[in-house]
C-alpha positions as a printed Julia matrix, in Angstrom:
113×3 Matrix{Float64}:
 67.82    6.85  -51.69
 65.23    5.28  -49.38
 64.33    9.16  -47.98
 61.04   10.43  -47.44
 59.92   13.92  -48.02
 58.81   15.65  -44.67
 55.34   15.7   -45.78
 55.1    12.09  -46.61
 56.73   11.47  -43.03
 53.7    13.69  -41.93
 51.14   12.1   -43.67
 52.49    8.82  -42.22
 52.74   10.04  -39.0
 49.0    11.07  -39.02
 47.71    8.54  -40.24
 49.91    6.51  -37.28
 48.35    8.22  -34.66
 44.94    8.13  -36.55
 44.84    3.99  -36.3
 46.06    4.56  -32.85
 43.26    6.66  -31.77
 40.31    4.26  -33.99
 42.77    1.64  -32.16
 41.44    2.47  -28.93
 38.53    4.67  -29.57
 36.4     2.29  -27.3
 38.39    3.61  -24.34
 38.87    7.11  -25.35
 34.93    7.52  -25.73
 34.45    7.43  -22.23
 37.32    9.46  -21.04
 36.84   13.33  -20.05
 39.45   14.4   -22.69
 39.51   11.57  -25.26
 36.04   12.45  -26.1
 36.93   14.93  -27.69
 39.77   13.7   -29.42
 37.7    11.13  -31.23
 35.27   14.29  -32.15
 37.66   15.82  -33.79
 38.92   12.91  -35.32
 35.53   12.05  -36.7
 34.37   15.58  -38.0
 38.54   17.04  -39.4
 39.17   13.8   -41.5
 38.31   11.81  -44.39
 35.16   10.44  -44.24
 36.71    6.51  -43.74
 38.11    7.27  -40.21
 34.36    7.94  -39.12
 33.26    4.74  -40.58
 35.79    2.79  -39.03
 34.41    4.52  -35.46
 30.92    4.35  -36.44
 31.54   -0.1   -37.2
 33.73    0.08  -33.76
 31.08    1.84  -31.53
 28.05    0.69  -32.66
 27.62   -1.99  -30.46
 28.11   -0.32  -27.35
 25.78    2.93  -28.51
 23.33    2.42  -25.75
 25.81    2.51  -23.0
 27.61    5.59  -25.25
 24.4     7.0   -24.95
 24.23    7.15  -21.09
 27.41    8.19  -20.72
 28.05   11.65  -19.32
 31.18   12.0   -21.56
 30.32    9.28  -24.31
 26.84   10.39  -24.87
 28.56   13.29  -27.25
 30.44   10.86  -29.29
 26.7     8.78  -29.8
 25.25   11.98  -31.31
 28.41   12.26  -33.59
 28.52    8.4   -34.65
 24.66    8.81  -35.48
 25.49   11.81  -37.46
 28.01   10.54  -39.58
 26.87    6.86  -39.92
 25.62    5.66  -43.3
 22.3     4.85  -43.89
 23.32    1.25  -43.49
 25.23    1.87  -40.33
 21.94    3.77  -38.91
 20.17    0.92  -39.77
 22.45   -1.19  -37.35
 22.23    1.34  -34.76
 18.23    1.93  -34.83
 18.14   -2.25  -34.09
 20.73   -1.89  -31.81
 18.62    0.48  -29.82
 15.48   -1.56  -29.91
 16.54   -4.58  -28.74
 16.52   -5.23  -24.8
 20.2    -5.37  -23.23
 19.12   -8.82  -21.66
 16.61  -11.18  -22.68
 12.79  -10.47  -21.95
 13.78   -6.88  -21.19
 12.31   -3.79  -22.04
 14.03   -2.33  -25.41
 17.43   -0.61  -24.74
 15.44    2.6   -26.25
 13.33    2.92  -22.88
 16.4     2.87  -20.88
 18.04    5.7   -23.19
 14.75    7.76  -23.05
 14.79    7.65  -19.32
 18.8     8.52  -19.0
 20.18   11.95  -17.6
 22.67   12.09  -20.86
């Protein structure tokens, strides 16, 4: 009574760490080694963990995007955004960082990453 099998504990246990990981993805992102965690994470599991990174990181994709470690994860949130979610991103791109700036797009063109 009250016993899980070991591959419900598993499951639960992933999908622990999983929440942990979208938890704090905004840290991970720019982190040598926790890039690639949340790589992984977005291209090995269902399709809903990628959204939830996609909505997370989408507001900082600029400064993802001139990020020597970060600048991976952008190309992977573009790549598995929705069409809707690309939407947000393309208009998060063109508009300045501050006001009467040029678009955020001409700093990302210009950037090493």
């Amino acid at each position: 009574y009250g016993k899980q099998n070991p591959q419900s504990q598993l499951a639960q246990s992933t999908a622990n760490v999983l929440h942990e990981i979208i938890r704090n993805v905004q840290m991970l992102v720019m982190n040598q080694n926790g890039n690639y965690v949340v790589q992984h994470v977005m291209t090995n599991t269902p399709p809903h963990y990628a959204q939830a990174i996609v909505n997370s990181l989408t507001p900082m994709f600029v400064k993802l995007s001139c990020h020597k470690f970060a600048s991976n994860v952008a190309e992977k949130v573009y790549h598995h955004a929705t069409p809707e979610q690309r939407v947000r991103i393309v208009q998060t791109i063109c508009q300045p960082t501050t006001p009467g700036a040029e678009p955020s797009l001409f700093k990302m063109v210009g950037d090493q990453f």
